[in-house]
ZAPA-896220 format. One record per residue (C-alpha): x, y, z. Coordinates in steps of 0.02 Angstrom, whole numbers, plus 50000, padded with zeros to 5 digits. Each point is the difference from the previous one (the first is absolute). Example, Ala and Ser with C-alpha at 12.3 -4.5 7.8 and 13.67 -1.06 7.14 Angstrom:
BEGIN
506154977550390 500695017249967 
This chain:
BEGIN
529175190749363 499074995450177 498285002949892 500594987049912 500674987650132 498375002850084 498984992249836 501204986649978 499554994650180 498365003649996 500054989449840 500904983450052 498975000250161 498375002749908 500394982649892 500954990950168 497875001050081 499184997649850 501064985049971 500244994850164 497765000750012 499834990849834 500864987450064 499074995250143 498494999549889 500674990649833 501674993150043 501565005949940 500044988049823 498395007949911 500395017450019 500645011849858 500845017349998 498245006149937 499234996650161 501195005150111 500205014949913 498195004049991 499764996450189 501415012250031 498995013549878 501915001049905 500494996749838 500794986949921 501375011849953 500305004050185 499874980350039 501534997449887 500995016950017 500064992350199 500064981150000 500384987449824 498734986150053 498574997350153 501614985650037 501195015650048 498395009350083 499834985550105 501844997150035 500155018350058 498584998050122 500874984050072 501695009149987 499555014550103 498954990050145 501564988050027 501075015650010 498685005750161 499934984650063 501814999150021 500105018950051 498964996150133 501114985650050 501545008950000 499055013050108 499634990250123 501165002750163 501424985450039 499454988350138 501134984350052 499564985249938 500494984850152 499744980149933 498924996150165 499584982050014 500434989050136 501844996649990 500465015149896 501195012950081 499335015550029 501085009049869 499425011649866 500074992149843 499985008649823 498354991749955 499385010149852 498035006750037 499404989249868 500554982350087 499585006450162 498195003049953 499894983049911 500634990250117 499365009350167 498694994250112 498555010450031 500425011950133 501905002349964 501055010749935 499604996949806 500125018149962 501725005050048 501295004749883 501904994950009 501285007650082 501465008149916 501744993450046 501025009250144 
């Protein structure tokens, strides 16, 4: 059964490259399963026993590099997040990570995370 994990992985990541390298060189529109599958020296059979169209290839890809992205978000460690300009209290507000980064000067505190409620 692991045998056969293993060449289901080594499969799907063998057609994630050779998609992922066709792309940078033709664009996403012109290519077909034939080249894909050819770049990824599988067949057509394993294309389709894996993925129904290059459209759910290319979702997967997507799929799987938003899920690290946001892994290594939620990785990151807490840090308070305080409004700062002139005025403002010096209170620690629940600014998500996202705002603070958009609307932080350079310099500040753009990375931090929010605080969870005490």
């Amino acid at each position: 059964m692991s045998r056969e994990n293993d060449r289901v992985r080594r499969t799907r990541t063998l057609l994630r490259q050779a998609l992922v390298e066709l792309i940078e060189e033709h664009g996403f529109e012109r290519l077909t399963v034939g080249q894909i599958t050819e770049r990824a020296m599988v067949s057509r059979a394993a294309f389709y026993r894996n993925y129904r169209d290059k459209y759910q290839l290319v979702e997967q890809i997507f799929d799987d590099a938003m899920a690290g992205l946001l892994g290594t978000m939620t990785d990151a460690p807490a840090r308070p997040c305080w409004s700062g300009g002139p005025g403002s209290s010096s209170t620690s507000t629940t600014t998500t990570a996202s705002t603070a980064r958009a609307t932080a000067a350079p310099g500040s505190r753009a990375g931090c995370r929010p605080l969870s409620p005490t």
